[in-house]
C-alpha angles and dihedrals in degrees: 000000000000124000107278098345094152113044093195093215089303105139084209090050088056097035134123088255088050093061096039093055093057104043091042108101104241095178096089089057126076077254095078114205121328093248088065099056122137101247091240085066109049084040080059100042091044094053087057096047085062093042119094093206114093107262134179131188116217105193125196134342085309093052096220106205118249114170139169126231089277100059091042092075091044087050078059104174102007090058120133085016094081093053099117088358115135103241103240083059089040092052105021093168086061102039103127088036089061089043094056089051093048095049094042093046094041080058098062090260137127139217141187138169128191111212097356117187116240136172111213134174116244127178090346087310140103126240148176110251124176113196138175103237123189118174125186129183114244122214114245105212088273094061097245121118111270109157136012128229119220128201102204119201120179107211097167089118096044095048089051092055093053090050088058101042079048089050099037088046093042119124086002094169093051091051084044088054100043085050098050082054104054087047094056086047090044088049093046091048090055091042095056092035090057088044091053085050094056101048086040085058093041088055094033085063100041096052086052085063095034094058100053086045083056097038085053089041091044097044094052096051093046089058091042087056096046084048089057106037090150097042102097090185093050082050106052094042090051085046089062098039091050090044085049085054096053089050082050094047086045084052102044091046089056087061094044088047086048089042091051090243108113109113102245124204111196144172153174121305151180104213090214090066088050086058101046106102095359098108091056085050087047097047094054095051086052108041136236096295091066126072121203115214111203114198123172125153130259093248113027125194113230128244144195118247148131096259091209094054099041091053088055096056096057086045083058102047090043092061098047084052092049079047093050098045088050090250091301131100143039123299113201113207100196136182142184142149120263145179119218122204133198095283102047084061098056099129112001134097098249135101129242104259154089115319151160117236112213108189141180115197130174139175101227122125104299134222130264114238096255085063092042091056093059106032104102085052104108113245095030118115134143094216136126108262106277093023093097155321109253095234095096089097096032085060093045094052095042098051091038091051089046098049073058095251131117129241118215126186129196124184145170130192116251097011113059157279137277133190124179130180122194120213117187121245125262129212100196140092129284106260111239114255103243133207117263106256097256085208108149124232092252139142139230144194103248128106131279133199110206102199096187124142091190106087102195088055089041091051096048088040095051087048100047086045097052092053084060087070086253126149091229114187110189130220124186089217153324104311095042090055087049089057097046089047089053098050105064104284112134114197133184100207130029111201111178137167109248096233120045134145124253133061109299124055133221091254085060086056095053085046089058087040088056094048094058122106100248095020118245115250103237127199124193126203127184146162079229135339104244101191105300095104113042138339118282083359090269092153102240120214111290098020110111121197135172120204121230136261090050128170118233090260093056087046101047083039099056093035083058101039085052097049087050108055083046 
């Protein structure tokens, strides 16, 4: 009977080896046909045939290659090749390897490896390949050993796997550790970021309050000062009060720009064209023993600021580090374009992205850490009485958070000072400089809506109006001036405070304003924006404010410019 003519139900007896086997020519082996077998072989070829692990029958002191279907797709390119090869010609990169397993197992004994190490060929490359081998000596009829039988694995993907679960798990303490750290810096940043927000919103409050405190102070004394032209002593004493209320107002709009409420208006800028001629600027205000190094380079993002603030800010951050150096020394202002990755951003308030860095260094006598950690806080300063405020830096942070950019300040002791601020990249076009509105402070004869639920500030803003030569009809508050809109009146003008209490809001009154044929002219005034008017109160096109505490010729000004572009 034929090998293997009748598979008994057995998937490796009908297999494509098994038909191989019997139609490959084996005289011209040291084999002989396959009709001619000792019984020991073709027992041990047909128990691997059945098997599902990859086998392979090396046969003699050649080791001519016998294998089953499983092997045959470990075997890849050189299959059916090896089919009768001795094994050194099937596997030529092993060679020694597979001469060392056929004399150990010839001579009765066994070997097996568990994630050998091999280099094969595949596909005309070599490659690192890990395997499980297990080799066992096979009886000839004679009961010497005559063939080995070998049980081939492949664990290069397992062994790759574990490499990586080594690699991932290595130094896991360590990993553990740096991010514990980066969790306590994350958590600090948010504690002292929290703590900042709720003093931002304290002050933010407060200067609400404390500018319409100054706008009814300021008023008053601006029509006192209009009833007594000829009254030099009238005159002086209001001077001073109204030079203590622009102190007050300087003072009030560095809380807002901590608190993130000061109504930006920015635009689109090349940072090189801020610098131009700031480091003269700069020099004046900081006198001949101190030297101002302007860096910017050669080819600037832009960014998207409000130019006046932002040159405040470096204003702010030149003279603490004039302060810093004793009046003595160079400042370097510095700026370039940078790209911060996930892990730049571990623990700040700030997104991964393209960005210009504006810094201030000096090389004055640095912070401890203890001062650092407080120094954007307002109030805090560690100046002599009468040297400052402590709101330079509050100012800094808040209108550098609200432009949607991060501060960062580094500092040693007894080498210097750095502070950075980051400001998102724009993509879109400088905004044209244009030309200051030449409007005079002048007055005119229409009719005004004063919306103010303050009555000390109503009563200072209808009477400064109506000096102007304006109609002025008064509302407490929203839904009064709705009434009265709806009722017939017909103004020219709303002007309206931005907060008020009652159901409708000044923004409903400058959407009724929009819908009018012809539209109403509408004029907000306000101690801050909150959000009402715009996000991040970044003043959108259209929309007009003026910012309290104003003087009667700011206020005549913007009520005219805004009657005129009507």
């Amino acid at each position: 009977m034929q090998f293997l003519s009748n598979p008994h139900g057995c998937e490796g007896w009908a297999g494509e080896m098994a038909a191989r086997i019997r139609a490959y020519d084996w005289s011209g082996t040291d084999l002989g046909p396959i009709e001619q077998w000792p019984v020991s072989l073709a027992s041990a070829v047909q128990m691997l045939l059945a098997s599902p692990m990859p086998m392979v029958m090396l046969w003699g002191r050649a080791g001519y290659m016998i294998y089953n279907d499983a092997y045959s797709f470990f075997a890849g390119g050189r299959h059916p090749y090896l089919l009768g090869q001795p094994v050194e010609l099937g596997w030529p990169e092993v060679a020694e390897f597979n001469r060392h397993v056929l004399d150990t197992c010839l001579a009765g004994g066994t070997l097996s490896y568990h994630n050998k190490d091999l280099v094969l060929l595949r596909n005309g490359q070599p490659e690192d390949v890990w395997m499980d081998l297990y080799y066992s000596p096979v009886a000839g009829d004679d009961q010497q050993p005559a063939g080995v039988l070998a049980i081939v694995v492949e664990t290069t993907g397992l062994v790759h796997s574990e490499r990586v679960r080594l690699e991932l798990t290595h130094n896991l303490e360590q990993r553990v550790a740096d991010e514990v750290q980066a969790r306590s810096a994350a958590e600090d940043q948010l504690r002292q970021s929290q703590k900042l927000e709720a003093i931002g919103g304290l002050t933010g409050g407060v200067a609400h309050d404390f500018n319409n405190l100054l706008q009814v102070i300021a008023g008053n004394l601006h029509l006192l000062a209009r009833h007594e032209p000829h009254n030099c002593h009238v005159q002086r004493r209001v001077s001073a009060a109204l030079a203590a209320v622009e102190r007050g107002a300087k003072l009030s709009s560095q809380l807002l720009a901590f608190a993130r409420r000061q109504p930006l208006s920015p635009a689109v800028y090349n940072p090189r064209h801020i610098y131009e001629g700031l480091g003269e600027l700069l020099q004046r205000a900081l006198g001949e023993t101190i030297r101002i190094d302007v860096r910017m380079g050669d080819d600037p993002w832009r960014i998207h600021v409000d130019r006046n603030q932002l040159e405040n800010a470096l204003l702010n951050l030149v003279i603490n580090a004039r302060d810093a150096m004793h009046g003595e020394g160079v400042i370097q202002v510095s700026g370039d374009n940078i790209i911060l990755n996930p892990d730049d951003c571990v623990g700040k308030s700030i997104q991964p992205g393209e960005y210009v860095r504006l810094a201030v260094s000096d090389n004055g006598g640095g912070m401890p850490p203890a001062i650092l950690a407080r120094a954007f806080e307002p109030f805090f300063t560690t100046k002599p009485d009468g040297h400052g405020t402590g709101l330079g830096l509050s100012m800094v942070f808040g209108f550098v958070r609200q432009s949607g950019g991060h501060v960062d300040m580094c500092s040693d002791v007894g080498k210097g000072t750095v502070v950075q601020m980051y400001f998102p990249r724009s993509l879109e076009l400088e905004s044209l400089h244009l030309p200051l509105d030449p409007t005079p402070a002048g007055g005119g004869h229409e009719t005004i809506l004063v919306v103010e639920d303050n009555e000390g500030v109503r009563e200072a803003a209808v009477e400064l109006l109506e000096q102007s030569g304006y109609t002025v009809q008064v509302a407490e508050d929203g839904d009064m001036a709705m009434l009265m809109l709806r009722a017939g009146l017909h103004p020219d003008l709303i002007f309206t405070d931005v907060v008020m209490p009652g159901e409708l809001k000044s923004t409903d009154l400058a959407d009724w304003a929009k819908e009018q044929v012809p539209p109403v002219a509408v004029l907000f005034t306000s101690g801050h924006t909150r959000d009402m008017l715009s996000g991040n109160h970044l003043l959108s096109p259209g929309i007009h404010l003026l910012s309290k505490p104003y003087s009667p010729e700011t206020l005549a000004r913007r009520v005219r410019q805004v009657l005129t572009a009507r």
